[in-house]
C-alpha positions as CSV (number, residue, x, y, z in Angstrom):
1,X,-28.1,37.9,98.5
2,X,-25.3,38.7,100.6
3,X,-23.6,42.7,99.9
4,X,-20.5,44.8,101.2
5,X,-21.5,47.8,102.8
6,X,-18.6,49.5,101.8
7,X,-15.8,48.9,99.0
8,X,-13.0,49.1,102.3
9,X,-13.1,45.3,101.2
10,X,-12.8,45.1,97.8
11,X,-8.6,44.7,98.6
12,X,-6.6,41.9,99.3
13,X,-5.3,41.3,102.6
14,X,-1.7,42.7,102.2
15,X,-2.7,46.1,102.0
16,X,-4.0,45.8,105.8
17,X,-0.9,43.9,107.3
18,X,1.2,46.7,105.2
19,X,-0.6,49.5,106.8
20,X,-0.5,47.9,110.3
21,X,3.4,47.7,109.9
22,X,3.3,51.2,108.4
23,X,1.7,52.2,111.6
24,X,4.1,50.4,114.1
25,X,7.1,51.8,112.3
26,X,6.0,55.8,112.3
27,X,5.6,56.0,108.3
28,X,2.4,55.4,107.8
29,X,1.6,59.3,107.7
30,X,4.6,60.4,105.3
31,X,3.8,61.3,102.1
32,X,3.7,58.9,98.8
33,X,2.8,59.3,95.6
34,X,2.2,55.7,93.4
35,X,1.2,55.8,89.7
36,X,-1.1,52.9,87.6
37,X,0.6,52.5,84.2
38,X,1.4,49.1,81.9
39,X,4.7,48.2,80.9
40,X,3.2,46.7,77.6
41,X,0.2,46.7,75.8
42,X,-1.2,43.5,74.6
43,X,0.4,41.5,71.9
44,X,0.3,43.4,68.9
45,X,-2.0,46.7,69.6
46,X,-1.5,50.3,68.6
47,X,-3.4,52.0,71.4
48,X,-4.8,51.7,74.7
49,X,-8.6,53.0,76.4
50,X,-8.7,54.4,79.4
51,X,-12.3,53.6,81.3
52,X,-13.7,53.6,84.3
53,X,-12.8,56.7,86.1
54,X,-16.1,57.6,86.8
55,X,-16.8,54.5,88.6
56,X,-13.6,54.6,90.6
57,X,-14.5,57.9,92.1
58,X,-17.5,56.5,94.0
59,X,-16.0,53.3,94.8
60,X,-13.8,55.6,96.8
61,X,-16.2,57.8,98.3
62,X,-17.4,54.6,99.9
63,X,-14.3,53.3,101.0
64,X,-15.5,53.7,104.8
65,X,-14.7,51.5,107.7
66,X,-18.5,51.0,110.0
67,X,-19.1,49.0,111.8
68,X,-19.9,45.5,109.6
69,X,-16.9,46.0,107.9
70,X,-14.6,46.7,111.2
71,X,-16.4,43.9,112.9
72,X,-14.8,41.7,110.1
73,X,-11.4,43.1,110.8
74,X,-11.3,42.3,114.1
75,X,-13.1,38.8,113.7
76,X,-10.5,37.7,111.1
77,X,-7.8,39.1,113.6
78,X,-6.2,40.7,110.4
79,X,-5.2,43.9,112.4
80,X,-4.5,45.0,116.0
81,X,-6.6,47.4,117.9
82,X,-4.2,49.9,117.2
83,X,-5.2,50.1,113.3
84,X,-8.8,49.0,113.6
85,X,-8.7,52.3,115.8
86,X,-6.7,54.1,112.8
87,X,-9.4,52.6,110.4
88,X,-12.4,53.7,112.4
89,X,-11.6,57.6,111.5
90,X,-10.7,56.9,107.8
91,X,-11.2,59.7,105.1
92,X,-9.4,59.6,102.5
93,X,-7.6,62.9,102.2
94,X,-5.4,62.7,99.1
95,X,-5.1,63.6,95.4
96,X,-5.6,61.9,92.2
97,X,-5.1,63.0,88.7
98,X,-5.7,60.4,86.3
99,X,-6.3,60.8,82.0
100,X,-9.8,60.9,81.6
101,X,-12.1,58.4,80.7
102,X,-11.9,58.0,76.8
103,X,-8.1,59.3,76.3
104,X,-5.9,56.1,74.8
105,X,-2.7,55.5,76.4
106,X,0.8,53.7,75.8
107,X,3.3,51.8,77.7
108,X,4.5,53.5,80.4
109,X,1.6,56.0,80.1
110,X,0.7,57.0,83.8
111,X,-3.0,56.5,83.7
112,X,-3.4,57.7,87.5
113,X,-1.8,59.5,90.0
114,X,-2.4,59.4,93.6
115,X,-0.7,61.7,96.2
116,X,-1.4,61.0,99.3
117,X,-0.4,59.9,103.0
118,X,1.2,56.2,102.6
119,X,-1.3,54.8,104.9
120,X,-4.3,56.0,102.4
121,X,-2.3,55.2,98.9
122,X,-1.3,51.9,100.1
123,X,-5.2,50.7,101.0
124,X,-6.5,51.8,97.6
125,X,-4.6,49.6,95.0
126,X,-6.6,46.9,94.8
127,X,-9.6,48.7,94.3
128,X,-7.9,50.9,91.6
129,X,-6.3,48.3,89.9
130,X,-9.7,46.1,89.5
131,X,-11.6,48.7,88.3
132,X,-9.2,50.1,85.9
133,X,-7.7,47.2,84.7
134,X,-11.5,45.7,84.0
135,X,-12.6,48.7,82.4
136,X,-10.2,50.0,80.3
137,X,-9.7,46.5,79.0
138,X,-13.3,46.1,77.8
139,X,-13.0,49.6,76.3
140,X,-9.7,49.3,74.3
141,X,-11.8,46.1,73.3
142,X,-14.3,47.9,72.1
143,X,-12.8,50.7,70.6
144,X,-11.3,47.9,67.6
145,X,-14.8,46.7,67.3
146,X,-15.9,50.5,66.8
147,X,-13.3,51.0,64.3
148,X,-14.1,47.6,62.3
149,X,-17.7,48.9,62.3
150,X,-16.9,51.7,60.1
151,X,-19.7,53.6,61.5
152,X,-22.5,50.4,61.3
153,X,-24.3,50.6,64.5
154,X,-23.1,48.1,67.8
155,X,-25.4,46.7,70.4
156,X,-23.4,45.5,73.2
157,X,-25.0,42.2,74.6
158,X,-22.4,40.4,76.5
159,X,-24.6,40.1,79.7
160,X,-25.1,36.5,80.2
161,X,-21.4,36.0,79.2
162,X,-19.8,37.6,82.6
163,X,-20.5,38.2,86.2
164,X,-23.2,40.2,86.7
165,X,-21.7,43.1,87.8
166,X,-19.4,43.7,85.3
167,X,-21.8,42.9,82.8
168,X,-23.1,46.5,83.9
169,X,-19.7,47.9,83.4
170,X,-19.0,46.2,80.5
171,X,-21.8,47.8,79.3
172,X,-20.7,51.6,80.4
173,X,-17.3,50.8,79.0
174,X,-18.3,49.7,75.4
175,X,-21.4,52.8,74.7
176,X,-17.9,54.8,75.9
177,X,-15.8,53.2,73.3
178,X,-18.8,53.9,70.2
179,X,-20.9,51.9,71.0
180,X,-24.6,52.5,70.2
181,X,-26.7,50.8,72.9
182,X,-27.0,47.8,75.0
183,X,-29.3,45.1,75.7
184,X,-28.3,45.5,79.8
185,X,-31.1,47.1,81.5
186,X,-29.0,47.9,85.0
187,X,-27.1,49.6,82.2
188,X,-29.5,51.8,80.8
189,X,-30.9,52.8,84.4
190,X,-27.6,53.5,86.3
191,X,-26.1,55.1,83.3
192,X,-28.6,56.2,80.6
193,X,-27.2,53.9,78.1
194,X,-29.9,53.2,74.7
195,X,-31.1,50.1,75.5
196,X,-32.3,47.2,72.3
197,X,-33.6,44.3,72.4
198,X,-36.3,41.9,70.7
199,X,-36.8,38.0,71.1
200,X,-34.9,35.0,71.4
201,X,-35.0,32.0,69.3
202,X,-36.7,30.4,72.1
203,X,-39.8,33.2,71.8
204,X,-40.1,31.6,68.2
205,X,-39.7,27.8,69.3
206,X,-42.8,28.2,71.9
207,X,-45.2,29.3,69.1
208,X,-46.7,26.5,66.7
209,X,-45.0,27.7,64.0
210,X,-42.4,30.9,63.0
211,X,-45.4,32.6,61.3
212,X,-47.9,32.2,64.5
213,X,-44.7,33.7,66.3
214,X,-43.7,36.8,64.1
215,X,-47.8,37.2,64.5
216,X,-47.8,37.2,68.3
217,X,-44.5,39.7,67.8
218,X,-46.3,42.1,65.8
219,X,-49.2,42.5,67.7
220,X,-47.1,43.6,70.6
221,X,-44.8,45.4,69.1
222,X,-45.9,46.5,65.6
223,X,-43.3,46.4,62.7
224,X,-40.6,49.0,64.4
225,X,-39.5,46.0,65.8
226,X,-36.0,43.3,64.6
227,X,-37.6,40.0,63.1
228,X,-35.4,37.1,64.3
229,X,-35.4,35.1,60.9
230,X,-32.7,32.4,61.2
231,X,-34.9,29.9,63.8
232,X,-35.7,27.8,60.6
233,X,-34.8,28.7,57.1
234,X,-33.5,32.3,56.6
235,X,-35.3,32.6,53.1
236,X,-38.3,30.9,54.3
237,X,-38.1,33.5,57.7
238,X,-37.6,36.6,55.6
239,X,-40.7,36.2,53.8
240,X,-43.0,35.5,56.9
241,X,-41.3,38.5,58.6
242,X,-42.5,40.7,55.6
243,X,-45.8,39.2,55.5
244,X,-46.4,39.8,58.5
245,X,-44.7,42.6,59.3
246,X,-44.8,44.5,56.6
247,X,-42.4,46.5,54.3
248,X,-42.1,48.5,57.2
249,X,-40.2,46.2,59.4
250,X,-37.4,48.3,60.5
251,X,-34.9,45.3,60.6
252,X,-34.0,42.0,60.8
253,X,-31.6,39.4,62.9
254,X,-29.4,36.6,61.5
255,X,-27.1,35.0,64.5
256,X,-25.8,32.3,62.7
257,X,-24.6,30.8,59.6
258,X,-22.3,32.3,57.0
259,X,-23.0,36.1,58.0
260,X,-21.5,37.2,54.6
261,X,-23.5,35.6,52.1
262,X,-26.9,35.3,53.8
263,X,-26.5,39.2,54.3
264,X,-26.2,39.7,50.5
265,X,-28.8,36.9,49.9
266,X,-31.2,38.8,52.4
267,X,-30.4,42.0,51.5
268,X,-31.4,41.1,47.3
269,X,-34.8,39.1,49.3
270,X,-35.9,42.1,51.4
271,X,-35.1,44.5,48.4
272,X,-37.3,41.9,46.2
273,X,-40.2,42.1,48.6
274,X,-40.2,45.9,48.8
275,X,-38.6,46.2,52.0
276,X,-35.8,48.2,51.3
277,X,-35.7,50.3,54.4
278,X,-35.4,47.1,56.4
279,X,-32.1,46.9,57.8
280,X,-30.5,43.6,58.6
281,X,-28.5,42.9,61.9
282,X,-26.3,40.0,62.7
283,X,-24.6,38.7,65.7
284,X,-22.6,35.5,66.5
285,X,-19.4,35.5,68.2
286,X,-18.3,38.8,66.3
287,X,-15.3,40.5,67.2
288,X,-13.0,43.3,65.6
289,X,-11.5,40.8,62.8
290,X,-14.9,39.4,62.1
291,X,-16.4,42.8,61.2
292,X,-14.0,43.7,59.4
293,X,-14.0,41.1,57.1
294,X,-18.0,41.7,56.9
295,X,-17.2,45.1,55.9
296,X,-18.1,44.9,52.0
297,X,-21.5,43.3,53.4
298,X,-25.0,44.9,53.4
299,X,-24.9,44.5,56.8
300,X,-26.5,47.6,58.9
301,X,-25.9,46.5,62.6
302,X,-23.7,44.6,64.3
303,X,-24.4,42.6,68.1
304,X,-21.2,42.0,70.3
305,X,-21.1,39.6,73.6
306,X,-18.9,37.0,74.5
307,X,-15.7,38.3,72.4
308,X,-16.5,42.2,74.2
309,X,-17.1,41.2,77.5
310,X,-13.7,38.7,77.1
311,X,-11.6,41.7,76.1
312,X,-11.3,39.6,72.3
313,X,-8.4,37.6,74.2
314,X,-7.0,40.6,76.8
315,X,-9.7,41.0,79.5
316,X,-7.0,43.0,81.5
317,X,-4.8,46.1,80.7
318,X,-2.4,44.8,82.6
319,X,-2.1,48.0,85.1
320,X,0.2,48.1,87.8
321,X,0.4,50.5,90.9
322,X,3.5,51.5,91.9
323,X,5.2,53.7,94.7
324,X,7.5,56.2,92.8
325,X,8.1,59.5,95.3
326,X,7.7,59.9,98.8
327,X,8.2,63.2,101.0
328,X,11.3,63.8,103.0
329,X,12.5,67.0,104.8
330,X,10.0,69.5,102.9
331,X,10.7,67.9,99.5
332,X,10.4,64.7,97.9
333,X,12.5,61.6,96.6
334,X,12.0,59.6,93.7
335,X,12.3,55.8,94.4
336,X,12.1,53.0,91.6
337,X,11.9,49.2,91.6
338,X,15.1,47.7,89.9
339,X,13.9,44.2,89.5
340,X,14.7,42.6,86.2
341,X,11.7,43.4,83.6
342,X,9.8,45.0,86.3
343,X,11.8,48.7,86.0
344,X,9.6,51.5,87.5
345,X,11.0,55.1,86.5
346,X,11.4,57.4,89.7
347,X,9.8,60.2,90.7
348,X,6.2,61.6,89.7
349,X,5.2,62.6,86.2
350,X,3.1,65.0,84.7
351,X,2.2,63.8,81.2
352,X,1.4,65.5,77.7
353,X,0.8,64.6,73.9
354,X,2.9,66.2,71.1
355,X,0.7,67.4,68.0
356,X,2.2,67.5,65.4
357,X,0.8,70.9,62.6
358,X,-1.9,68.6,61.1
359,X,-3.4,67.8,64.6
360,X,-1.6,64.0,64.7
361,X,-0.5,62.5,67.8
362,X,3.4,62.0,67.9
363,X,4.3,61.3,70.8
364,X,4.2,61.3,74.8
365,X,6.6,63.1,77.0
366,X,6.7,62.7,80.7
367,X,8.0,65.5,82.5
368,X,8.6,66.7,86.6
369,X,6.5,69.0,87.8
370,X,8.7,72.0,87.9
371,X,9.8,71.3,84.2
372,X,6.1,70.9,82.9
373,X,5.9,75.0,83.5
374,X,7.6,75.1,80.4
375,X,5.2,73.4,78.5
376,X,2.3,75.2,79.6
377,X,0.2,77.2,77.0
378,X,2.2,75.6,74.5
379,X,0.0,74.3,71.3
380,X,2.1,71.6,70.7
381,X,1.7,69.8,74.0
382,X,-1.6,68.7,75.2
383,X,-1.7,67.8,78.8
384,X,-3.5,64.5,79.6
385,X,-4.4,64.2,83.5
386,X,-7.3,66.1,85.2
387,X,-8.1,66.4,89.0
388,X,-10.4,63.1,90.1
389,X,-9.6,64.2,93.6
390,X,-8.0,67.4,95.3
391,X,-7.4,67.2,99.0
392,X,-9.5,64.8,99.4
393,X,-12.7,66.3,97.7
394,X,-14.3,64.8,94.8
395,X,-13.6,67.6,91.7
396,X,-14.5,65.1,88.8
397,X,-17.5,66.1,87.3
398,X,-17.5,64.6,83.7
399,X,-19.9,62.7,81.8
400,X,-20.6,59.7,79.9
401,X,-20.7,62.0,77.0
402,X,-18.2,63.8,78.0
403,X,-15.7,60.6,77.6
404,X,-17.5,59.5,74.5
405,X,-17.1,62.2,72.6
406,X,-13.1,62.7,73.8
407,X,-13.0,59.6,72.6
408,X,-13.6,59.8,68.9
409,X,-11.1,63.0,69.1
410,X,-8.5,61.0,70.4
411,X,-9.1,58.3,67.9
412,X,-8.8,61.0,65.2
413,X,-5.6,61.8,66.1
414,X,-3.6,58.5,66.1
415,X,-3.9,58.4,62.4
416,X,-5.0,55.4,60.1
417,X,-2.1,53.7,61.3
418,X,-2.9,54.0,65.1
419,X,-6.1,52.7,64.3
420,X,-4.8,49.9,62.5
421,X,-6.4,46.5,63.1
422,X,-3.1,45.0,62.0
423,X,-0.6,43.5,64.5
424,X,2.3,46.2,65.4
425,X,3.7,48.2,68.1
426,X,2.3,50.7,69.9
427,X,1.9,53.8,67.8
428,X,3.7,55.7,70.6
429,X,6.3,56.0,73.1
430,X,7.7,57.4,75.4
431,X,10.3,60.2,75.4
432,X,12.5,60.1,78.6
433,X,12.1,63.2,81.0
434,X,14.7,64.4,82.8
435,X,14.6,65.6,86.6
436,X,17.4,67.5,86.6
């Protein structure tokens, strides 16, 4: 199996031939300062989730050039001497504030921050765009399917639905958004994510018959074990399970079928057979709108791939990165793109969250950095960037938990209607700042 050494690859080729012409023409050492944000969040949803901070911070601690990766460079004839020598010596010696992993955002919302030389900003955008673009899309994803759940437990199992890789991340992404575990063991190693899982329908197909199968189950795995009852005939499953098994069984899976009625059907069976602690999963090509409308179910658990690991129809967030200040004479300028429906707003931003008295999100205001000293200490404004990097030191030292739990708060505070499931516009926008 072939792998990178580095992530100095994991760009597309522009950003070399820019900073080789950023070199040649003296600029390549000025100052810049580019934000990520989306102009729009996909069709019809309140809220973005902001994801994958974590893993964007050691992607770029390993954006070095040795030699594998310069021989490749100079192979491929991509750049001169001049930059592979420029390249050789790379550390990246900016800044970049970002919201932190968990924290929803809005059009226009800028997500990251990076303040750096231009010949360091300009090499990074692929990498940041791909991983927070990936990312956050799977957790905004995620975050409906939490909300649907209505506090039923998730299992993320997407794995065999995506690339490998971002399986894994997938993974992170959703037990970030509420999510409860998932059946990805890479998962559950790199990032102490509760791991789940049972048997297959083919485990049950290989045995004689389903009973010789929940036998061979139980004698590995005793009764706190799920009872995959829908190979055959659910009814007909339900009571082998128990009979083997026991009353004990902690739960049971149903993948396919009417998920509705054979819940309630199981539910009354299991509750017949004494059973009553037994707690009945289902899975199937579930997404947010399909749990919700399994909501007035006895369903206990719910298992999540394909429509998770798809972003339930927006596997991006759409993120851009885009050059809005760069330093002249001691100071700075603000520089915006003017092209029709691509607008960027000058100049760099330092964002914050009105509350409103009863703790409600109302809205998001964008100021400069001079006028966000006014702000400060204020009750009514709750910043939203942290340090990721400071001079080109790694500061960010947050946790899975950490993001988990900001999560939920932030949830809290968009309000029934921010949480809506219901098509409509974002629940906030953006109030214009001012320079001046």
């Amino acid at each position: 199996m072939r792998n990178l050494t580095s992530t100095a690859l994991l760009t597309d080729q522009y950003e070399y031939t820019m900073l080789e012409a950023a070199l040649n023409a003296g600029i390549a050492g000025n100052g810049a300062t580019f934000e990520v944000f989306a102009r729009r969040l996909p069709s019809g949803r309140r809220y973005g989730v902001v994801a994958g901070l974590a893993r964007l911070a050691d992607a770029i601690a390993s954006f070095r050039f040795d030699q594998e990766t310069l021989g490749y460079l100079k192979e491929s004839k991509i750049v001169s001497k001049k930059t592979l020598a420029y390249l050789e010596g790379f550390v990246f010696s900016g800044s970049i504030s970002a919201y932190p992993e968990g924290e929803v955002y809005f059009p226009d919302s800028p997500v990251l921050k990076i303040t750096a030389p231009l010949s360091e900003a300009i090499l990074l955008e692929t990498l940041v765009l791909s991983v927070l673009n990936w990312d956050s899309a799977i957790a905004a994803c995620a975050s409906r399917i939490f909300v649907a759940a209505a506090g039923r437990a998730l299992i993320e199992m997407g794995g065999r639905r995506t690339h490998e890789h971002s399986a894994i991340a997938a993974a992170r992404a959703a037990y970030l958004a509420g999510f409860d575990s998932t059946s990805n063991l890479a998962a559950g190693k790199l990032y102490g994510i509760p791991t789940a899982g049972t048997v297959a329908h083919a485990f049950i197909l290989a045995h004689p018959d389903e009973n010789s199968a929940f036998v061979s189950q139980f004698q590995t795995q005793g009764a706190a074990t799920t009872a995959l009852v829908d190979t055959y005939d659910i009814p007909q499953g339900i009571d082998r399970a128990i009979e083997v098994f026991g009353t004990s069984l902690a739960s049971i899976r149903i993948d396919s079928g009417d998920l509705a009625t054979q819940a309630k059907q199981a539910r009354e069976q299991l509750d017949s057979l004494g059973a009553t602690g037994t707690k009945i999963v289902v899975s199937g090509d579930l997404d947010e709108f399909a749990i919700h409308d399994l909501r007035d179910t006895p369903i206990d658990a719910y298992g999540v791939g394909t429509r998770l690991v798809t972003g339930s129809g927006a596997p991006t967030a759409n993120f851009v990165y885009k050059l809005v200040e760069v330093a002249v004479d001691g100071g700075s300028r603000p520089v915006s793109k003017l092209s029709r429906d691509k607008e960027t707003q000058g100049g760099a931003k330092v964002p914050y969250r009105m509350i409103d008295e009863d703790g409600s999100a109302v809205a998001e205001v964008f100021l400069n950095s001079a006028r966000s000293k006014e702000l400060e200490g204020d009750p009514r404004y709750r910043p939203l960037q942290i340090d990721l990097y400071r001079d080109g030191y790694l500061v960010y030292n947050e946790t899975l938990e950490d993001g988990r739990n900001r999560h939920r708060s932030a949830l809290a505070q968009l309000g029934p209607i921010g949480r809506s499931l219901t098509e409509g516009p974002p629940l906030l926008v953006a109030v214009p700042w001012s320079s001046s």
